[in-house]
C-alpha positions in Angstrom: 0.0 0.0 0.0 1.1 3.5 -0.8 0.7 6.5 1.8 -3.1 7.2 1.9 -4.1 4.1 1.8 -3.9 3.3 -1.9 -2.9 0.1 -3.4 0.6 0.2 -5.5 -0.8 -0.2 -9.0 2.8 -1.6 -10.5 2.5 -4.2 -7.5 -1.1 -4.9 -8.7 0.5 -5.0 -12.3 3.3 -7.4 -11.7 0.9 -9.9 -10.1 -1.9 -9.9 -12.6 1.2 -10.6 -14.9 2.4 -13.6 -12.8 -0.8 -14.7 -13.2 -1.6 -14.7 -16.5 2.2 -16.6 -17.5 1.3 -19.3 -15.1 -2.5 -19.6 -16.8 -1.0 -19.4 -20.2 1.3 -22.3 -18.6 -0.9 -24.2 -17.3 -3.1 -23.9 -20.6 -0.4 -25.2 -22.1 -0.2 -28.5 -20.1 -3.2 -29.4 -20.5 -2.8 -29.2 -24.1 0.3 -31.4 -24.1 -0.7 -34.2 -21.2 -2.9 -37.2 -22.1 -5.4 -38.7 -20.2 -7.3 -42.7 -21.3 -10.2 -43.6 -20.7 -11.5 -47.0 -20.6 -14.5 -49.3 -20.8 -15.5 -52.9 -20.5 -11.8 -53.3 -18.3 -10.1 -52.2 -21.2 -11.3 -53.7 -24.3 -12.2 -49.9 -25.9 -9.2 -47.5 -24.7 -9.4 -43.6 -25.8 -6.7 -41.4 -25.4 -6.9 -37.6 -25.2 -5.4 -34.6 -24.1 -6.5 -32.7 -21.0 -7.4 -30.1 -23.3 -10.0 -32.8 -25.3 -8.3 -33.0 -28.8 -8.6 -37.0 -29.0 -5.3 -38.6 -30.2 -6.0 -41.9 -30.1 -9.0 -45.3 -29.9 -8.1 -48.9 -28.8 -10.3 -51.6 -30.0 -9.7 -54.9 -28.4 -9.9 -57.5 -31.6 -12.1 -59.8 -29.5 -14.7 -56.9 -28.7 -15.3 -56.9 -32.4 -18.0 -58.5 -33.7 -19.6 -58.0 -36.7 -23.3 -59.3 -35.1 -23.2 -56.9 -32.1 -21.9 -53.3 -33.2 -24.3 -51.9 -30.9 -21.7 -53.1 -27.9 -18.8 -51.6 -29.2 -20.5 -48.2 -30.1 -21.4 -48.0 -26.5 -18.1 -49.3 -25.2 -16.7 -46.7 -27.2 -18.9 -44.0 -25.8 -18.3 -45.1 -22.3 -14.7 -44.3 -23.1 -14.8 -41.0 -24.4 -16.9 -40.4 -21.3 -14.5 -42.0 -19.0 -11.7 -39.6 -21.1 -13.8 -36.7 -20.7 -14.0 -37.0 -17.2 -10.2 -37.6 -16.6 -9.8 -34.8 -18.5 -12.3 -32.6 -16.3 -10.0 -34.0 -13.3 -7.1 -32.8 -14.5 -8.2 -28.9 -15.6 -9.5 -28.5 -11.9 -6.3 -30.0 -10.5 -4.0 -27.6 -12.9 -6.1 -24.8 -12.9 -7.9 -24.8 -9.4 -5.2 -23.4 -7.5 -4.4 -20.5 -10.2 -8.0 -19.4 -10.3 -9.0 -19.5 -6.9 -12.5 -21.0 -7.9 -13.3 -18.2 -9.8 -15.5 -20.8 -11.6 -16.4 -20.5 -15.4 -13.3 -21.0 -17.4 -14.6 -20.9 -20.3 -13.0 -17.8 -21.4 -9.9 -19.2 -20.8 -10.4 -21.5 -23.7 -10.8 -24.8 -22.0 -13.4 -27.0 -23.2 -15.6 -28.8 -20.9 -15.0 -26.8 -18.1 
């Protein structure tokens, strides 16, 4: 605080700063990690980034059958569900602590949050 009783704008400055690197960081982290989700223990796997750009699908060969396509599309969904919610885990855990719960992050450019 300055005489007077006035906060030092630079001070104010320098942390709003601070915070927006480690935002734009954290961003960043999500984008790069990779989260799995799973169904039927493992038979559909689906990997994704934290950020929700899906980079990969694992289809056990014995979950495959040409008779029953309505199981795998569900097994599948499951997944991505299972993924999405990994994902969800891991923005709160990055970005909890950097935005004090200020709650919608939406402008921050994170999907599903």
């Amino acid at each position: 605080m300055q005489p007077g009783g006035q906060p030092d704008m630079s001070m104010i400055l320098q942390q709003a700063q601070k915070m927006q690197e480690q935002l734009m960081t954290a961003q960043q982290e999500l984008a790069e990690a990779e989260v799995t989700g799973q169904a039927g223990n493992g038979l559909v796997r689906v990997t994704q980034t934290a950020a929700g750009e899906i980079r990969r699908v694992e289809i056990d060969p014995k979950i495959v059958d040409p008779e029953d396509v309505e199981t795998l599309q569900d097994l599948l969904v499951g997944a991505i569900q299972d993924a999405s919610r990994a994902a969800q885990e891991l923005q709160a855990e990055k970005m909890g602590p950097l935005t004090g719960g200020l709650g919608d992050l939406g402008g921050f450019g994170l999907p599903g949050v």
